[in-house]
GUTOR-982712 format. One record per atom (N, C-alpha, C): x, z, y; residue number from 1. Coordinates in nm, 2 decimals, padded with zeros to 4 digits. Example, Ala and Ser with C-alpha at 12.3 -4.5 7.8 and 13.67 -1.06 7.14 Angstrom:
<sites>
SITE        x        z        y   resi
SITE    01.32    00.78   -00.57      1
SITE    01.23    00.78   -00.45      1
SITE    01.32    00.78   -00.33      1
SITE    01.28    00.71   -00.22      2
SITE    01.37    00.71   -00.11      2
SITE    01.29    00.79    00.00      2
</sites>
This chain:
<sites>
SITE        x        z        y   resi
SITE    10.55    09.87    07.86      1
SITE    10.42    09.92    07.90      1
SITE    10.36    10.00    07.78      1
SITE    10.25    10.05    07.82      2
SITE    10.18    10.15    07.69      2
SITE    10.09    10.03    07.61      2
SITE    10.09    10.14    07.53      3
SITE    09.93    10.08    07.41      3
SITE    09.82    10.04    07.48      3
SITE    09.80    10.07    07.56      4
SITE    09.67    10.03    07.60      4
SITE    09.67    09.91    07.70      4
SITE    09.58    09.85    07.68      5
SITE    09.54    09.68    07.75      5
SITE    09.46    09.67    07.83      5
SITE    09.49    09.64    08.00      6
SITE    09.38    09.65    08.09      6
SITE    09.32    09.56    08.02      6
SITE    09.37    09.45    07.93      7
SITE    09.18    09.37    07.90      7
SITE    09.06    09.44    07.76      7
SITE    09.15    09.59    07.75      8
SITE    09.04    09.63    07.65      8
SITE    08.97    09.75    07.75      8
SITE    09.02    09.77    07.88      9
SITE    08.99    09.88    07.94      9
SITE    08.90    09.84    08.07      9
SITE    08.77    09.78    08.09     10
SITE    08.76    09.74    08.20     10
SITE    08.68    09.84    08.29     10
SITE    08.73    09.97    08.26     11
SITE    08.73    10.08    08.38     11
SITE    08.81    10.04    08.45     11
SITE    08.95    09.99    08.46     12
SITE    09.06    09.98    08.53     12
SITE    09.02    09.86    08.66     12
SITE    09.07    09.89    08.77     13
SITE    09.03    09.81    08.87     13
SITE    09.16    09.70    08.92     13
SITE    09.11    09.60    08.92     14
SITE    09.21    09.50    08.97     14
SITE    09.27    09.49    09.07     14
SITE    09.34    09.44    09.16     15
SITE    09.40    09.48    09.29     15
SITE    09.37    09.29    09.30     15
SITE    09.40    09.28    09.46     16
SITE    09.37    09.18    09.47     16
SITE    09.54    09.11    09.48     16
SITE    09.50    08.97    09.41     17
SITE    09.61    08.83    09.42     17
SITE    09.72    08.82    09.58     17
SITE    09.84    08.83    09.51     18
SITE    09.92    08.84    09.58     18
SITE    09.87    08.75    09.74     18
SITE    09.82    08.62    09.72     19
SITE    09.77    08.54    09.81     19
SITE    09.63    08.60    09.87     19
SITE    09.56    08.67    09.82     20
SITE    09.46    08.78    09.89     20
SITE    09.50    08.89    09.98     20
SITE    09.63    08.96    09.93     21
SITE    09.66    09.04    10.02     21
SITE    09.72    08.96    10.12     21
SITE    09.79    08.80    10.15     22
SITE    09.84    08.80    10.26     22
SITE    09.79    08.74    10.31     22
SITE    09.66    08.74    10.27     23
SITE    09.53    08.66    10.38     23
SITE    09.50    08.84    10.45     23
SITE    09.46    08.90    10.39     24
SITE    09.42    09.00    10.40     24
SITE    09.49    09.10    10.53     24
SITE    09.60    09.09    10.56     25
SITE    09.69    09.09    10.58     25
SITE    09.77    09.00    10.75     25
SITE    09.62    08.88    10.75     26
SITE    09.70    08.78    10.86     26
SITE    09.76    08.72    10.83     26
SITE    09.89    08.75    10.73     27
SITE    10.00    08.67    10.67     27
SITE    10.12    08.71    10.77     27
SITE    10.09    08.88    10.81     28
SITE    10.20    08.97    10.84     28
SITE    10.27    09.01    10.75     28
SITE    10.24    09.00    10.63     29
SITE    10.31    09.04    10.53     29
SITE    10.31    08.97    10.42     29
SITE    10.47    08.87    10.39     30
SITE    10.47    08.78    10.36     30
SITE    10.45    08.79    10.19     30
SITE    10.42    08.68    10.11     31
SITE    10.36    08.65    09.96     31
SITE    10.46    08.74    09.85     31
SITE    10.63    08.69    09.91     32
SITE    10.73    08.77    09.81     32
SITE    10.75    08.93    09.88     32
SITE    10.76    08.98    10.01     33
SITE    10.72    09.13    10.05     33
SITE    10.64    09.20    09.89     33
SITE    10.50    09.15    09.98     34
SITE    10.37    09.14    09.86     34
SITE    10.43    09.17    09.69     34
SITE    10.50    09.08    09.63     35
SITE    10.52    09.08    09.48     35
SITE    10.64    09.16    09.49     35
SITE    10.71    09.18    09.58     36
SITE    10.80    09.30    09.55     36
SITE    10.77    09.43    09.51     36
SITE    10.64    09.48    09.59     37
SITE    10.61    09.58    09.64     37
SITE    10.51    09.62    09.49     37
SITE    10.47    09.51    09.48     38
SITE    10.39    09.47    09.32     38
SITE    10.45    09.50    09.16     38
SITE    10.60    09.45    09.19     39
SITE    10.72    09.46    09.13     39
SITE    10.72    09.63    09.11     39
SITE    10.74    09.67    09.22     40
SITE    10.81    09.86    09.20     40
SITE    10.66    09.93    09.17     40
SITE    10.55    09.89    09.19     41
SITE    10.45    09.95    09.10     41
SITE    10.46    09.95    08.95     41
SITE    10.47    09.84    08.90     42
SITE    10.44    09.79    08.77     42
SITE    10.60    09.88    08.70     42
SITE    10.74    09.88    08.80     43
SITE    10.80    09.94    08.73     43
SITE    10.83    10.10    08.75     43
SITE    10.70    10.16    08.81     44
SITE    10.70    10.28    08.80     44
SITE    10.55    10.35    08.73     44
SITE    10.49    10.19    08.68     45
SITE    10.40    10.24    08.55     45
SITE    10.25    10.30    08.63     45
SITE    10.24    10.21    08.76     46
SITE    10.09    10.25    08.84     46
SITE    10.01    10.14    08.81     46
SITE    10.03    10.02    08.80     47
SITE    10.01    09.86    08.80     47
SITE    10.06    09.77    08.63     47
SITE    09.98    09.70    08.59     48
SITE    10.01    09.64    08.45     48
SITE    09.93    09.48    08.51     48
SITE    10.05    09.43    08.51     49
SITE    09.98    09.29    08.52     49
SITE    09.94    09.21    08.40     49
SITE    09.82    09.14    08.34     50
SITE    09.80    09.09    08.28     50
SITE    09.76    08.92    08.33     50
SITE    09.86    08.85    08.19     51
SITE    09.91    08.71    08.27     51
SITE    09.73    08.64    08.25     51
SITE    09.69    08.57    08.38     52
SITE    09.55    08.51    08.36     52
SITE    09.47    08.61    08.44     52
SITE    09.47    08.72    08.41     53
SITE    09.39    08.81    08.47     53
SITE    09.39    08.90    08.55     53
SITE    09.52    08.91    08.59     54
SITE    09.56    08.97    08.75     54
SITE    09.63    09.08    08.70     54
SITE    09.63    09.17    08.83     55
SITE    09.74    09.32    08.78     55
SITE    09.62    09.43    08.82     55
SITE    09.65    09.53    08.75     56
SITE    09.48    09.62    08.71     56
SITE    09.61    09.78    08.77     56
SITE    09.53    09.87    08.80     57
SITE    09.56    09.96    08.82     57
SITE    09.60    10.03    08.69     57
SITE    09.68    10.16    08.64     58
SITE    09.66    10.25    08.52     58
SITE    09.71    10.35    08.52     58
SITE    09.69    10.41    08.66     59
SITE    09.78    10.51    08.68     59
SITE    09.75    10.56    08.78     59
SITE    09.71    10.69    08.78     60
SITE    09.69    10.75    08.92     60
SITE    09.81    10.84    08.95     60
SITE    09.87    10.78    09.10     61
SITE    10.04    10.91    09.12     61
SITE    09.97    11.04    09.14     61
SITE    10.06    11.11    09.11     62
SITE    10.04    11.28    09.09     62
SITE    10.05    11.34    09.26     62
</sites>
């Protein structure tokens, strides 16, 4: 990840907990879907999770 720390940056907006989106959701779309999908953000550098404090956005796609 970069230099920078969603917890020094609180412009950055949080996404909601994997268990929020599959309330959110009905629970059509199950918890690991959810963290997969969570997974290929963070490894394409849109999403930075910080442990305790959720996963923050940092990236707007082009």
């Amino acid at each position: 990840m970069g230099t920078h720390s969603a917890r020094r940056d609180p412009g950055r907006r949080r996404i909601p907990s994997h268990c929020e989106l599959e309330q959110e959701t009905g629970g059509a779309v199950s918890r690991r879907t959810i963290k997969s999908a969570i997974e290929v953000l963070q490894s394409e550098g849109l999403v930075q999770g910080v442990q305790g404090k959720g996963v923050f956005v940092i990236a707007k796609p082009d």
